[in-house]
N, C-alpha and C positions, 0 to 999 in steps of 0.2 A: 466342393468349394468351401474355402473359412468362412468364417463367421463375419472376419473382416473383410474379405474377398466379396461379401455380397455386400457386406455396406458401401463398398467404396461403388461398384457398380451400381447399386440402387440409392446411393447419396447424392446431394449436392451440396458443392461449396457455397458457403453464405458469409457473408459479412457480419464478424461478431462482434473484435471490438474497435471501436474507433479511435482515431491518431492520440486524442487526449490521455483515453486510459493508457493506451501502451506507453506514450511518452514520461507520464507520473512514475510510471511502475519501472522503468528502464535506470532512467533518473533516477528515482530513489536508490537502486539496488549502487551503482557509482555513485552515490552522494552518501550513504551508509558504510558504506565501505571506505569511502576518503576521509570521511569525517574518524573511524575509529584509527585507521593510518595515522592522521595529523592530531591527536587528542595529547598526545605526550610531548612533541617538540616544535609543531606547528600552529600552534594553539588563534593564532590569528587567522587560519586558512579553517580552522576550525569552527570559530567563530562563524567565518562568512557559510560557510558549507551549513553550519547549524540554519540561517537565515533561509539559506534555499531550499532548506529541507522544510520549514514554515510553509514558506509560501506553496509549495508543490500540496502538502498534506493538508491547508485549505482548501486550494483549488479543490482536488479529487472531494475534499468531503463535500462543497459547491456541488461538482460534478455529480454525486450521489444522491442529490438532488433534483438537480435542472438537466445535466445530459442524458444520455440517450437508453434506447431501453436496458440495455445491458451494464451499461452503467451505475442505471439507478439501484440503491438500496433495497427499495420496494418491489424490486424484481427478482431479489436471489436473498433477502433475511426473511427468512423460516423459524415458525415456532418451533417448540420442542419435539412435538409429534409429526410433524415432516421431516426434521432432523433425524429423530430415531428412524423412521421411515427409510431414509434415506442410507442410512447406517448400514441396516440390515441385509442393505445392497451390497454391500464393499466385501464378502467373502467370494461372492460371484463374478466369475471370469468375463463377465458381459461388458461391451462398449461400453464409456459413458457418453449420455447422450443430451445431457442436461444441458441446456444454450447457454453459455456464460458461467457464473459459480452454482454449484452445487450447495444444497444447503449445510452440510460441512464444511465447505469451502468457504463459505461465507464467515462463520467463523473465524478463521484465521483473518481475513481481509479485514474484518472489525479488529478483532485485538491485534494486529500491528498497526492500525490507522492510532487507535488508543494509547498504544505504548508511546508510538512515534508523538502525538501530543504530550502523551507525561514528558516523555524525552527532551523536544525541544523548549516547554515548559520550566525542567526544571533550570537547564541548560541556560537560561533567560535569567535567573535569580543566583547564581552557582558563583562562589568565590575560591580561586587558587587558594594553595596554603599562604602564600607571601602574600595576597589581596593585590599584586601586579597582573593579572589577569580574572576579568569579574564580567558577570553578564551584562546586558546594558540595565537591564532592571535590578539590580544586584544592591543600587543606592536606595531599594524599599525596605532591604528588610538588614540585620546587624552581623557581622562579619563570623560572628558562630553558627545564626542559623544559615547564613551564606557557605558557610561550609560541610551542614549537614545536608544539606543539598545538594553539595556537588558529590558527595557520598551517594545519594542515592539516584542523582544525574549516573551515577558510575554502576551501580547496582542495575537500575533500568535497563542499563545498554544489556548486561549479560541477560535479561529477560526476552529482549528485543533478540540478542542472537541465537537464545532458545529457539522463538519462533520463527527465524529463519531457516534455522536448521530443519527445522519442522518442515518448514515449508519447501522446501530443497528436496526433502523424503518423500514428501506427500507427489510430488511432480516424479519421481522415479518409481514411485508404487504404482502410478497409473500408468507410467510408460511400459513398466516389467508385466503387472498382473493385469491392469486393465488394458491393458494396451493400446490405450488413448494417448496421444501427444498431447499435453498440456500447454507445452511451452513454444511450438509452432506460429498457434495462432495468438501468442501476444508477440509474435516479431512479426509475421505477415498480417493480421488483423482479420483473416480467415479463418474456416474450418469447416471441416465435411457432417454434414449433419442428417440424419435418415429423412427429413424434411427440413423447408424455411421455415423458421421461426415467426418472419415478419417480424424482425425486431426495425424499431424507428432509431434514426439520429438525431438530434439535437442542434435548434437553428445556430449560426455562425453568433448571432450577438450576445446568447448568453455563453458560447465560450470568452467571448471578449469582455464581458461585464466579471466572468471569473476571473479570468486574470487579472484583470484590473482589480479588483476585488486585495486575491490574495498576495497580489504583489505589492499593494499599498499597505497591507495589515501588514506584511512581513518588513518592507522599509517603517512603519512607524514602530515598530515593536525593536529594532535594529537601534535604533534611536535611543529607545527609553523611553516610547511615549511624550518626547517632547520635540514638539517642531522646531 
């Protein structure tokens, strides 16, 4: 019998992540996408797209926080020496079996959370060349550095689709050599695991205090910070 032949017989399916995280992460993946689409001649549907991608990229950091165990930050960022640890795994043909992100994994989840802030960030301060399209915070700073900005609004993005690509790879390396599905159980919220984790959810009011949270920063930030 395979290797995988006995996992699946001595596994059981567990609940890993919950509607929040997969919603963020689905989202995102359509809203990054739309947004570099509409960057050139849609620049208003750009605008609103940049907003949603605010409010989403609070929530989850919220969520990294206050939701559930697999959610949390403090469940899967790993120092260096769990990282290396971890490393040293990836030439071996074995299941992964890690509940949630791996500590390499986590990595990546960090710096696209980081980029996606510099991103929406600078995007908030970033002036057209004609100055006919500008962020809403864009009347802070003077129309030169409103433009080096949107330079590096421009640069970031090509950062930001490094690490997708990356992340694209890293999901087909585990498919091919580890032969772990990765991307199953963020559409089903499942996954077969050689035991439960006992990972906990997250009561219903702090996702509600989330969203409300990040849906108000992201409409007042929309604004310009003025009501």
């Amino acid at each position: 019998m395979s290797e995988r032949g006995a996992e699946r017989q001595a596994g059981v399916r567990v609940k890993l992540w919950d509607g929040p995280v997969r919603f963020v992460h689905w989202a995102l993946v359509v809203l990054i996408a739309f947004s570099w689409w509409s960057s050139e001649d849609h620049l208003n549907w750009h605008r609103w797209s940049g907003y949603a991608i605010i409010g989403l990229v609070l929530f989850r950091i919220w969520w990294g926080f206050a939701g559930g165990d697999a959610a949390r930050f403090s469940s899967f960022v790993k120092g260096p020496r769990a990282i290396a640890a971890y490393a040293r795994t990836l030439p071996r043909r074995d299941l992964a079996v890690t509940p949630g992100h791996n500590p390499l994994g986590a990595l990546s989840v960090i710096a696209i959370l980081i980029v996606l802030v510099v991103q929406v960030t600078l995007g908030l301060f970033a002036v057209d060349i004609d100055a006919f399209e500008a962020g809403p915070l864009s009347y802070l700073v003077s129309f030169e550095t409103g433009r080096r900005i949107s330079e590096w609004h421009e640069l970031n993005f090509r950062i930001l689709q490094g690490l997708v690509v990356l992340h694209v790879l890293t999901i087909a390396f585990y498919a091919v050599w580890k032969r772990t599905n990765l991307l199953g159980p963020m559409i089903t919220g499942r996954r077969e695991l050689p035991s439960d984790p006992g990972l906990a959810g997250a009561p219903w009011w702090r996702f509600v205090v989330g969203v409300v949270l990040a849906a108000g920063a992201a409409w007042l930030l929309s604004k310009g910070l003025r009501l």
